[in-house]
C-alpha positions in Angstrom: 74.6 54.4 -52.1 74.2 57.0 -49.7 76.6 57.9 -47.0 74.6 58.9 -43.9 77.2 61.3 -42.1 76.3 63.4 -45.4 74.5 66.5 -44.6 72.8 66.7 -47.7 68.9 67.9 -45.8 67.0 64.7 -46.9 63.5 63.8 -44.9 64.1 60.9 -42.6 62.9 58.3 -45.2 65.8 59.3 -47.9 68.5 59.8 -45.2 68.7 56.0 -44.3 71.3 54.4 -45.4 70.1 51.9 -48.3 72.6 49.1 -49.0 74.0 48.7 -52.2 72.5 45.0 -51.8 69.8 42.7 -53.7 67.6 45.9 -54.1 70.1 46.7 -56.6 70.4 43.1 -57.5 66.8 42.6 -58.3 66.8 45.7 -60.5 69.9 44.7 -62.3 68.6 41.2 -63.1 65.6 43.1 -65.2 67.7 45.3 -66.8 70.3 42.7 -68.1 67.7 40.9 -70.2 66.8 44.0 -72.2 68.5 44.6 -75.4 71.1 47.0 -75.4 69.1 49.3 -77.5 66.8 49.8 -74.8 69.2 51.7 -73.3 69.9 49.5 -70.0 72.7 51.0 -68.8 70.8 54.4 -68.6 68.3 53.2 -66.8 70.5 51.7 -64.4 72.6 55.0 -64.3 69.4 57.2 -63.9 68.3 55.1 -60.4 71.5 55.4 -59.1 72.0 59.2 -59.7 68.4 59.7 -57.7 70.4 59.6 -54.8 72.9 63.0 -55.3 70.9 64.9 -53.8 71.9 68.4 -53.2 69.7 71.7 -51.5 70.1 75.1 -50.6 71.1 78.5 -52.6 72.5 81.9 -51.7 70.3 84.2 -50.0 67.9 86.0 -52.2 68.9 89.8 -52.3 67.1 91.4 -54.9 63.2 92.0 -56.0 63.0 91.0 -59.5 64.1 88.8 -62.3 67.9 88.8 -63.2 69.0 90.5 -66.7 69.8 86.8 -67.2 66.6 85.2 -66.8 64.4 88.2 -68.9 66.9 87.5 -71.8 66.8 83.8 -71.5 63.3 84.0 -71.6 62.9 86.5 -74.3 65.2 84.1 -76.3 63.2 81.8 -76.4 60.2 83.8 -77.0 62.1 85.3 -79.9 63.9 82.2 -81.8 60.1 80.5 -81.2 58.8 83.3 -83.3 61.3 83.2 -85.8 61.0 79.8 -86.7 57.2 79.9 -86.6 57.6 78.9 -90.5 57.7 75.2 -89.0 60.8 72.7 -87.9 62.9 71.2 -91.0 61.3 68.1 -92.4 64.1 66.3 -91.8 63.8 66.8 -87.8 63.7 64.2 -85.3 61.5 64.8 -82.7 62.8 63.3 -79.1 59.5 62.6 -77.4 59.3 63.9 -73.5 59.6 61.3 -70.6 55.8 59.5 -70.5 53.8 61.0 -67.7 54.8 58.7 -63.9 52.7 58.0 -61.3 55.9 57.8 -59.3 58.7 60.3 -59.1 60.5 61.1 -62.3 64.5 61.1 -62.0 66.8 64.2 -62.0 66.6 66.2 -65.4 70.9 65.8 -65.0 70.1 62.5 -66.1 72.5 61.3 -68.9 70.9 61.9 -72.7 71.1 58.6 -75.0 73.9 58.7 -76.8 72.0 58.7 -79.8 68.5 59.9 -80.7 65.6 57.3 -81.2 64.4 57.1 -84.7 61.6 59.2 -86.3 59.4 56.3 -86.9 59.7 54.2 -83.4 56.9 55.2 -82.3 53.6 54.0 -82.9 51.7 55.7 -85.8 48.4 57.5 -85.3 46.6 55.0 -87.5 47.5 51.7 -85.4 46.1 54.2 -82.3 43.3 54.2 -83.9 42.9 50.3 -84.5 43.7 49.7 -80.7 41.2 52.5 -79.4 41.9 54.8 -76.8 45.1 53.4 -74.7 45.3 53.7 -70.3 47.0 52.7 -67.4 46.9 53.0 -63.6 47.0 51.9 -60.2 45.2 51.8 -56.7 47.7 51.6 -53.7 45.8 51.3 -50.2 48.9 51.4 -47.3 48.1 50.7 -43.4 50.7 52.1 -41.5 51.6 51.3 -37.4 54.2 53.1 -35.9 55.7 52.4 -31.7 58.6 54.6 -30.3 58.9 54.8 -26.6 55.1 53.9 -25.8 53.8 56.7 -28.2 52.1 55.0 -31.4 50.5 56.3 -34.8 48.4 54.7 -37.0 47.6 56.0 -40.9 46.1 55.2 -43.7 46.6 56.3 -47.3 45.2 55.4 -51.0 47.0 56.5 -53.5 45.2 57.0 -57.7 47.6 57.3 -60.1 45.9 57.0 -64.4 47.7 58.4 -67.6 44.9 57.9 -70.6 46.5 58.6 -73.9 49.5 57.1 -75.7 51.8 59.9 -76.3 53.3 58.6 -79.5 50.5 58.2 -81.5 47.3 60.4 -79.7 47.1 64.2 -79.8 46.0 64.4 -76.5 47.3 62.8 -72.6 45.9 63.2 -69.5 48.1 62.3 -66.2 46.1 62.1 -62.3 48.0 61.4 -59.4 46.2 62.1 -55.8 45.8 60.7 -52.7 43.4 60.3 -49.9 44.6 60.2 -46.0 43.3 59.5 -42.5 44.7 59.7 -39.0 42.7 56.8 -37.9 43.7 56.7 -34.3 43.1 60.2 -33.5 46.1 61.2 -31.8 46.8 64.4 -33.3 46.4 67.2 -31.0 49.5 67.5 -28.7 50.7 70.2 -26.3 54.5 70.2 -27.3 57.0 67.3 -28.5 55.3 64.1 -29.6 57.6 61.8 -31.6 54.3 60.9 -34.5 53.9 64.6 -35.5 53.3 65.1 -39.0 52.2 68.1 -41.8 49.3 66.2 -42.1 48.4 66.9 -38.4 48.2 70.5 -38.9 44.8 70.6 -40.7 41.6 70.7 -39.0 40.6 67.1 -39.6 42.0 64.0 -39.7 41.1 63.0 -43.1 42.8 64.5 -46.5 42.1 64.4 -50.0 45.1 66.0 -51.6 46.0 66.2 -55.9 49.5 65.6 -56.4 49.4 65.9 -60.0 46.7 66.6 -62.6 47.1 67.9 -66.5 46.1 67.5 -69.9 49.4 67.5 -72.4 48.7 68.3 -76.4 51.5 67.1 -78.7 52.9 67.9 -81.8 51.2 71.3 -82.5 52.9 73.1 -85.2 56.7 73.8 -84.2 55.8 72.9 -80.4 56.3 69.2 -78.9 54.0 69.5 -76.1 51.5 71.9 -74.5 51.0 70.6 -70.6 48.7 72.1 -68.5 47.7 71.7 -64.7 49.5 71.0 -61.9 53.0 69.6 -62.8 56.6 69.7 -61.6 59.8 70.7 -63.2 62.1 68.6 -61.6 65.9 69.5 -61.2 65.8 72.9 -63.6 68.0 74.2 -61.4 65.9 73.5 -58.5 62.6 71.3 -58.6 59.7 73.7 -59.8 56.1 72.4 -58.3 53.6 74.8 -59.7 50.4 75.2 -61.2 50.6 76.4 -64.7 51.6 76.0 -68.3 54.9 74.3 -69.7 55.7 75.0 -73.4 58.3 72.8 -75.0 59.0 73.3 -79.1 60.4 70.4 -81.2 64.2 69.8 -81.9 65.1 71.7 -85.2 68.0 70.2 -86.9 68.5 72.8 -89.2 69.1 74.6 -86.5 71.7 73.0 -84.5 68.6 71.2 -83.1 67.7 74.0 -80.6 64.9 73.4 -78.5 63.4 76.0 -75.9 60.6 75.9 -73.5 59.2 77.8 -71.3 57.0 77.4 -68.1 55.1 79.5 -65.5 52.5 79.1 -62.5 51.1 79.5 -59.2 53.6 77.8 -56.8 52.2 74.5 -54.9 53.0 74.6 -51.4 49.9 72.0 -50.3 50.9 72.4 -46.6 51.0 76.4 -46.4 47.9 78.1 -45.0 48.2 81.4 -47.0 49.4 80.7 -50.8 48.9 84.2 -52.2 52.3 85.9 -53.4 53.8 82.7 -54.6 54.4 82.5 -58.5 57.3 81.1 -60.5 58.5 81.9 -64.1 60.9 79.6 -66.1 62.5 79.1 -69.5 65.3 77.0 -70.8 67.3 76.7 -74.5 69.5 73.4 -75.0 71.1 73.0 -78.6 72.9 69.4 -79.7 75.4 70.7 -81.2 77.2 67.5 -82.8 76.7 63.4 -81.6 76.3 62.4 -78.3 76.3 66.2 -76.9 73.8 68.4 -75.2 74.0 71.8 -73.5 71.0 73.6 -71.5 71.0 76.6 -69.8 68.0 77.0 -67.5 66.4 80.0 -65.8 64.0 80.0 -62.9 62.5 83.3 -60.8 60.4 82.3 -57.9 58.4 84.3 -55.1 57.3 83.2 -52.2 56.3 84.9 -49.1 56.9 82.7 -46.1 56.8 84.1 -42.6 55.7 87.7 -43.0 58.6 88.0 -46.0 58.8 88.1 -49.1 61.5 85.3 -50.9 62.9 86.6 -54.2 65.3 83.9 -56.1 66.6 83.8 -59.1 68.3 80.4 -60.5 70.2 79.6 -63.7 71.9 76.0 -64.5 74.1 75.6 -66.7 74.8 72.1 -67.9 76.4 69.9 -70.6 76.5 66.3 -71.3 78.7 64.1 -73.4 78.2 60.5 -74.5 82.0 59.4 -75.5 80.8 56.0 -76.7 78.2 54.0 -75.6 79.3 53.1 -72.6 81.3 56.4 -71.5 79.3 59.2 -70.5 80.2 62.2 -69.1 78.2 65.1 -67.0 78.8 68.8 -65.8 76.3 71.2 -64.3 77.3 74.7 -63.0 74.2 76.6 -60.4 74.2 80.0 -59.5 71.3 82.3 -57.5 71.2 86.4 -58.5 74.9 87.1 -59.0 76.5 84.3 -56.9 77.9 80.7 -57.2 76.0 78.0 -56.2 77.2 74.6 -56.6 79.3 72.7 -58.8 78.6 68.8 -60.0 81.2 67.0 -62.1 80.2 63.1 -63.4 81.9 60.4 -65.5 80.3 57.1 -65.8 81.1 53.7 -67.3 78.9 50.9 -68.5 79.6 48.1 -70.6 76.3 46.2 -70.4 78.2 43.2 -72.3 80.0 42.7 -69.0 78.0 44.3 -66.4 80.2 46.7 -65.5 79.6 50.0 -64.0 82.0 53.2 -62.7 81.3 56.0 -61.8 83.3 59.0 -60.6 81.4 62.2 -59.1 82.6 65.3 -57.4 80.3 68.1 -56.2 81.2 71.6 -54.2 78.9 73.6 -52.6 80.2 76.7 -53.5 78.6 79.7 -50.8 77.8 78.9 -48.0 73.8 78.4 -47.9 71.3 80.3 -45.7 67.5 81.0 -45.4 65.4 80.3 -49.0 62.4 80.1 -50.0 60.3 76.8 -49.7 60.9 75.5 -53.0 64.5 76.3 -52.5 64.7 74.4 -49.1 62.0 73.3 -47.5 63.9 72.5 -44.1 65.7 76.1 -44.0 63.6 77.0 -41.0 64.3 73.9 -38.9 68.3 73.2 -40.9 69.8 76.7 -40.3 73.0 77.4 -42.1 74.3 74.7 -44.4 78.1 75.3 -44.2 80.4 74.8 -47.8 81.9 71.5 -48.3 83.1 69.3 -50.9 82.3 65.7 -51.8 84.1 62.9 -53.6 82.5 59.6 -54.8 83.9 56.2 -56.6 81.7 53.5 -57.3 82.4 50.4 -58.8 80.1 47.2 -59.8 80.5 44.1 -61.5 78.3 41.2 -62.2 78.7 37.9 -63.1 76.2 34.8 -63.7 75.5 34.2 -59.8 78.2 36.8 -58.2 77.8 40.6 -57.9 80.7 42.8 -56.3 80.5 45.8 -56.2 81.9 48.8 -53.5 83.1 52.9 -53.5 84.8 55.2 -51.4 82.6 58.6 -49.8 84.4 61.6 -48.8 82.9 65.1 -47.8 84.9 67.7 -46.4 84.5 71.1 -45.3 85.9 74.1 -46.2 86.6 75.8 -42.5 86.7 73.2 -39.9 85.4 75.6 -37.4 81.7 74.6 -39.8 82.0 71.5 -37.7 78.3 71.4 -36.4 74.9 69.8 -36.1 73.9 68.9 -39.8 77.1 70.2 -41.5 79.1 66.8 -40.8 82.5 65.8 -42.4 83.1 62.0 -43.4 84.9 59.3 -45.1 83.3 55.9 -45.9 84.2 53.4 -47.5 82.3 50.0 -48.1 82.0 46.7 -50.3 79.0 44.5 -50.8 79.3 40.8 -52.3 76.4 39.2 -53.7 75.1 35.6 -54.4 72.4 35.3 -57.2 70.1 32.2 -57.7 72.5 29.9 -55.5 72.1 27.2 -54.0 68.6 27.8 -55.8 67.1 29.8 -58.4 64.8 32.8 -56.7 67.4 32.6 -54.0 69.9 35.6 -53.5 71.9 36.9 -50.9 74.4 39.5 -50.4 76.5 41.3 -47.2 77.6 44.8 -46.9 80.8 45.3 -45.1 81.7 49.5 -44.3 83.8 51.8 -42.3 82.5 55.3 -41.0 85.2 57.8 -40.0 83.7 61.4 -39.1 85.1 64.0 -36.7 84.1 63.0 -33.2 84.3 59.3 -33.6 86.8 57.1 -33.4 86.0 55.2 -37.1 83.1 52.7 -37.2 83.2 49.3 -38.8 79.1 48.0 -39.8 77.9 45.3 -41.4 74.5 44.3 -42.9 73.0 42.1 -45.4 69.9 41.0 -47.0 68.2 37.7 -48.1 66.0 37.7 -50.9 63.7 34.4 -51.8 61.4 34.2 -55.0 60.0 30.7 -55.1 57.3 31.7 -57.6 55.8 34.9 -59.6 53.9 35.0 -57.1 55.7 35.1 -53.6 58.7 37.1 -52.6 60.0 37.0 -48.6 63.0 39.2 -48.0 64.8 39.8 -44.6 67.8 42.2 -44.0 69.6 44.5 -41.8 71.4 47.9 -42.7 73.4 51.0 -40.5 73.5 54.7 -40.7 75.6 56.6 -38.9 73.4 59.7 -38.8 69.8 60.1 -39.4 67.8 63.5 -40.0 64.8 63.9 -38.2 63.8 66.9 -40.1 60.4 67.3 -38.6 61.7 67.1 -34.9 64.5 69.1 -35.7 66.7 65.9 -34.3 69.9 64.2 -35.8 69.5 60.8 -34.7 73.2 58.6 -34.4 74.0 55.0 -34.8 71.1 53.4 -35.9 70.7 50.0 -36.8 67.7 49.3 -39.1 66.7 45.5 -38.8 63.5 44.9 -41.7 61.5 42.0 -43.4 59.0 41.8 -46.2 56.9 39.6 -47.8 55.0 39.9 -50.6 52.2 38.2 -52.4 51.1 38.7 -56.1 47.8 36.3 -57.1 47.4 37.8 -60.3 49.5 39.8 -62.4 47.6 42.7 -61.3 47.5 42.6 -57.8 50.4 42.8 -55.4 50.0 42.5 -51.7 53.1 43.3 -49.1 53.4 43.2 -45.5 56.6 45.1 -44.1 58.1 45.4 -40.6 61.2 47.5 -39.7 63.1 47.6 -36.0 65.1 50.4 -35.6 67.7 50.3 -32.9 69.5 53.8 -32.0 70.6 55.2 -28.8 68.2 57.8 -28.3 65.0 55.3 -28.9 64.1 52.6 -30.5 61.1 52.7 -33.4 58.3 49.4 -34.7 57.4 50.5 -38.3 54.7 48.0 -39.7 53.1 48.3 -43.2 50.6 46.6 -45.1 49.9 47.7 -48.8 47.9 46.2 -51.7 48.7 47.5 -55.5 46.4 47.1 -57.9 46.9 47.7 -61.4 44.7 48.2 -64.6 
C-alpha cells in the first residue's frame, strides 16, 4: 500500500494510490498453491516491498571517488586475485535472479533463509537433450487520453526474449526494447499542454528505443557470471542504468562464503541530448557469515554532467539481513553520499504461509535534507526542488482465510521542522482496512472494499472508500470494475501536485489460447483541478 500524501518523488503512474484489494487477492491465490519450498512467502514479501520507494542524496561536493569506494573496489580486486586458485569444492553456488522482461524488485529484498541445493538445477547434459531453451513476448498497447478537451493518442510494442537456461547453458542472452509512435501528431506546443511527454522532445514522432540488451557467461572459473551490455543495477544504493560490464564471483564457503562483484559503464540517460561525461563505477562484498544471515556493503561513483555541470556522487549501502526462522525475517540498510548520512530503513516481517499470515513493521528516516543530484540520483530534482527530512512509520497486517481476506496498516510520516511544510514535502497519517470475499457466492467471483482515513496538515481528516469486483468465469475471461482515492497525486512532468482524486477504472480481458492475452482498460479520474479519460487496449503474446 502506498499512502499518497507521501512525498516520496514517484512519476504519476506509481503515486496513485493502489488498494490493498483483489490485486493482491489474485496474486495471493497463486502463491498459496505453491509448496512452501518455493519460497511463497518471499515472493509475496518481495511485491509488496516494490512500493518503499525512497530518492534523493546529499549534494555532491567533491570530484572523485571516496577513500571508501577505491578500497572497496580494490578489495574486491584483491581477495578475487587471491582466491584465483578456484572456490572450495564444497561451495554452493546461489545462482543470480533469471534475466526479466519486466522490472526486477529491490536488491533489499529478503535472502531465503536457506540456500538452494547444489544440484537443483538442471544439469548441462538434460540441456543438451532439450536443445537450446527461450522465452518471450510481444506486447502491442493503444493508448487514448481526454483532459479538459486536449487529447493524446500513442502507441507502443514492446520485445522482450531471454535465449538460454542459466542453470544448465554457458551462455544467456536477455532483449528488452520498444518501438513508439505519437500517432495523432500533437506534439509541438507553445507552452503548457496537459499530454506532454519525454517522448515529444525528439524530432519525430516515432521511436525505437533498447531498454535492455546483454549476453551473460556463467560459471567461469571462480566467477558466477560475466554480463555484458546494457543492464541495470537496481537498488545498490541507488539504481545503476549503464552500459558496461558486471562481474559477480561465486560464494566461497571456505571463506565465510564471500562474494564480490564489480561493475562499470557508460551511464544511460535515453532522454538526454548530450551523453558525453556520464560514467559510473561500482563494486560490492557481502559475506554469510552463519544461517539465515547476509551482509553487503555497496559502493557506487557516478558522473554526470547535466545543465552545464558537472554531478560528482559517491554512494555506499550498507545492509544486513536476518532470516530468524522461516517465517521471521528481519532487514536493515544504512545510505550515505561523500561523507554524509543519507537515509536509514529498518524492516521486520512475518509470514506463516500455513495460515496466511503476513506483518510487517517498517521505519525509514531521511536523514539530510536532500537537494540537487544527478539524474540517476533523482531524476525529478529539477522540477522537485528541495526534499525536506522526515520520518516514516508503517504496520501492515493480512490474513487470509478459505473465502475471507482482511487485511489493514497504519501510515505515518512526519517531518523534522514543521516550518518544511510545503508543496511535495507533505506530513500524514493514514490509516485503512480492506475486507475481502473470495469465490462467493461463486467460484471466479471475488470482491473486496477499502475503508481509509487521511489526516495531513491543512485538512481537516478525510474518510475514502473504494472497492473492486473481480469475475473469472473461465481461463479465458476476466472483467474487473473498481474504484480507488489518493489524496495527493504528482504530476512530475507538469511540475503539478494534483489533490483529491477519485480514480473510477474497469477491465476486461480475454485469453483464447494460453498464449495470447487481450485487455481493454478504461480509467475516470475525478479531481478538482480536471478531470482525465484513460483508455487502453493491449494484446500479449507469448512464445
Amino acid at each position: 500500500m502506498t499512502a499518497q500524501a507521501s512525498t516520496t518523488r514517484p512519476t504519476s503512474s506509481t503515486s496513485e494510490l493502489v488498494l490493498r484489494n483483489l490485486r493482491t487477492v489474485r496474486i495471493w491465490k497463486r502463491l498459496r498453491g505453491l509448496p512452501d519450498e518455493l519460497g511463497s512467502g518471499r515472493q509475496v514479501r518481495e511485491l509488496e516491498q516494490r512500493q518503499d520507494r525512497g530518492r534523493g542524496a546529499m549534494e555532491s561536493k567533491t570530484g572523485c571517488c571516496g577513500s571508501l569506494g577505491w578500497v572497496t573496489i580494490l578489495l574486491a580486486a584483491f581477495c578475487s586475485l587471491a582466491l584465483a586458485q578456484g572456490p572450495d569444492s564444497a561451495a554452493v553456488e546461489i545462482p543470480a535472479e533469471p534475466p526479466q522482461a519486466d522490472p526486477a524488485p529491490p536488491a533489499d529484498a529478503a535472502p531465503p533463509a536457506y540456500p538452494p541445493p547444489a544440484d537443483a538445477a538442471p544439469q548441462p547434459a538434460a540441456a543438451k537433450e532439450r536443445g537450446l531453451s527461450y522465452r518471450g513476448f510481444v506486447l502491442s498497447r493503444y493508448r487514448y487520453r481526454n483532459s479538459g478537451g486536449s487529447t493524446d493518442q500513442d502507441i507502443d510494442l514492446d520485445l522482450g526474449a531471454d535465449v538460454g537456461d542459466r542453470h544448465a547453458d554457458p551462455v544467456t542472452f536477455h532483449f528488452l526494447g520498444r518501438a513508439s509512435a505519437d500517432i495523432d501528431g500533437h506534439r509541438d506546443h507553445q507552452g503548457f499542454y496537459v499530454f506532454d511527454s519525454l517522448t515529444d522532445t525528439w524530432d519525430s514522432r516515432y521511436q525505437v528505443r533498447l531498454s535492455h540488451g546483454y549476453v551473460d557467461f556463467h560459471r567461469l572459473s571462480i566467477f558466477q557470471s560475466i554480463r555484458i551490455g546494457r543492464q541495470t543495477m537496481y537498488g545498490i544504493p541507488v539504481s545503476a542504468y549503464f552500459d558496461g560490464a558486471h562481474v559477480a564471483t561465486k560464494e566461497f564457503r571456505s571463506a565465510a562464503r564471500l562474494k564480490f562483484g564489480v561493475y562499470g559503464g557508460h551511464q544511460v540517460h535515453r532522454f538526454e541530448s548530450s551523453p558525453s561525461g556520464d560514467w559510473l563505477i561500482g563494486a560490492y562484498v557481502q559475506i554469510r557469515p552463519w544461517t539465515g544471515g547476509k551482509l553487503a556493503l555497496h559502493y557506487l561513483h557516478a558522473e554526470d554532467r547535466y545543465l552545464g555541470e558537472q554531478e560528482r556522487d559517491d554512494h555506499y549501502a550498507l545492509s544486513y539481513w536476518q532470516s530468524i526462522s522461516e517465517k521471521l525475517q528481519l532487514h536493515a540498510r544504512y545510505t550515505f553520499l561523500e561523507d554524509r548520512s543519507r537515509d536509514l530503513l529498518m524492516r521486520a516481517t512475518w509470514y506463516d504461509a500455513e495460515a496466511d499470515f503476513r506483518l510487517e513493521v517498517a521505519f525509514k528516516t531521511l536523514l539530510e535534507k536532500q537537494k540537487r543530484m544527478g539524474i540517476d540520483v533523482d531524476a525529478f530534482t529539477t522540477s522537485l526542488r528541495d526534499y525536506a527530512r522526515y520520518w516514516e512509520l508503517r504496520l501492515a497486517a493480512a490474513k487470509y482465510w478459505q473465502h475471507f481476506g482482511l487485511d489493514g496498516g497504519l501510515e505515518l510520516r512526519e517531518l523534522y521542522h514543521d516550518s518544511d511544510e510545503s508543496l511535495y514535502n507533505h506530513e500524514f497519517i493514514r490509516v485503512y482496512t480492506t475486507a475481502t470475499l473470495i469465490d462467493l457466492p461463486v467460484e471466479g467471483l471475488d470482491f473486496s472494499v477499502t475503508g481509509q482515513f487521511f489526516d495531513s496538515e491543512g485538512s481537516e481528516g478525510i474518510f475514502a472508500a473504494g472497492g473492486e469486483i473481480a469475475y473469472e468465469p473461465s481461463k479465458q475471461w476476466r472483467f474487473v470494475a473498481g474504484t480507488s482515492y489518493a489524496l495527493y497525486k504528482i504530476d512530475v512532468l507538469q511540475d503539478t501536485e494534483r489533490e483529491d482524486v477519485q480514480t473510477y477504472y474497469g477491465e476486461i480481458e480475454w485469453s483464447p489460447w494460453e498464449f495470447v492475452r487481450g485487455a481493454l482498460e478504461y480509467s475516470f479520474e475525478d479531481a478538482d483541478e480536471d478531470d482525465q479519460h484513460v483508455v487502453e487496449f493491449k494484446v500479449r503474446f507469448s512464445f
